[in-house]
C-alpha positions, 0 to 999 in steps of 0.5 A: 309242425310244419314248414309254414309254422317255422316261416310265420315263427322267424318272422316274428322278432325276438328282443335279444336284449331284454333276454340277456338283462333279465338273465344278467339280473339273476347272474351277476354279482353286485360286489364284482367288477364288471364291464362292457366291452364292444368288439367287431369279428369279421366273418368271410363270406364267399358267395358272391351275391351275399348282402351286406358283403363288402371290405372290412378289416380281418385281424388274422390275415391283418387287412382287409378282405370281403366278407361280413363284419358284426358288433357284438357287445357283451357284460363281463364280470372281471374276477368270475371272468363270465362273458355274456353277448348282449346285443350283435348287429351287422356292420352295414356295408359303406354306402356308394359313392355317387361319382362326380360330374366330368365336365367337359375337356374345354371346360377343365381350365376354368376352375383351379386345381385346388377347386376341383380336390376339394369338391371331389373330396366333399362329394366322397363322403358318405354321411353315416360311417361305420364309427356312426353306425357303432356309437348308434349300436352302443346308444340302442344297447346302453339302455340293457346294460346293468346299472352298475356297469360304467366302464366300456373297454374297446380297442384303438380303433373305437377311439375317433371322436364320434364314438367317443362323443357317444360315450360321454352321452352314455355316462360312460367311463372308456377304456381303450388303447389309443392308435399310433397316430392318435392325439 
């Protein structure tokens, strides 16, 4: 084999997925409880040129650092306590933020304070948030899923409408623990 042979090799896709549910089939046990569960792991990245690189929250330093973060969601069959990866994606970084406009000093009186904030504040946001991004994954992945799983488990930070919204979609019972400040 020669270093050619290993380059076309990569570039060739592989359908993790696919892969997984044919094993999950063979595996599971029908008569057995068994759940979805999606869960973010941080992974830190020093070299400054690494893409997709940016904040995401790490639970062991218990803020946010740079480095990378992946969704990983797994089929887990509760009283045997097997875990199997299903599909793992890397959360995209946010995307930039076009800057507003300054207007000039002489024309800043013009508008009123409470015009400016909320143009500033609708400028700011970016369309596709991470929480998109994970309800996207979940969407792709539902599909690999055994037919007898109905309950995804997730912690509190899932909890947000638009994951939520995917979820009901997906058929799906949700389990999780709501945030402190959650209604």
């Amino acid at each position: 084999m020669s270093e050619k042979n290993y380059r076309r090799h990569f570039l060739k896709s592989f359908k993790f997925p696919q892969f997984t549910q044919y094993f999950l089939e063979l595996a599971w046990n029908p008569e057995h409880t068994v759940i979805a569960v999606i869960e973010g792991y941080f992974l830190r990245k020093r070299d400054p040129k690494t893409d997709g690189k940016a904040y995401f929250y790490n639970g062991v330093a218990g803020k946010s650092k740079q480095g990378w973060e992946i969704a990983v969601i797994s089929i887990v069959e509760i009283e045997s306590r097997l875990y199997y990866s299903l599909s793992v994606q890397q959360t995209p970084s946010r995307p930039q933020i076009k800057p507003v406009k300054k207007l000039p000093e002489n024309h800043k009186n013009c508008w009123s304070k409470n015009t400016r904030q909320k143009q500033d504040s609708q400028t700011s946001k970016p369309d596709f948030t991470r929480v998109n991004d994970y309800a996207q994954h979940l969407k792709n992945t539902r599909y690999f899923f055994p037919t007898f799983v109905c309950y995804l488990v997730a912690d509190g930070y899932y909890y947000r409408s638009k994951f939520w919204d995917a979820v009901r979609e997906l058929n799906l019972d949700f389990i999780s623990k709501l945030k402190v400040d959650g209604n």
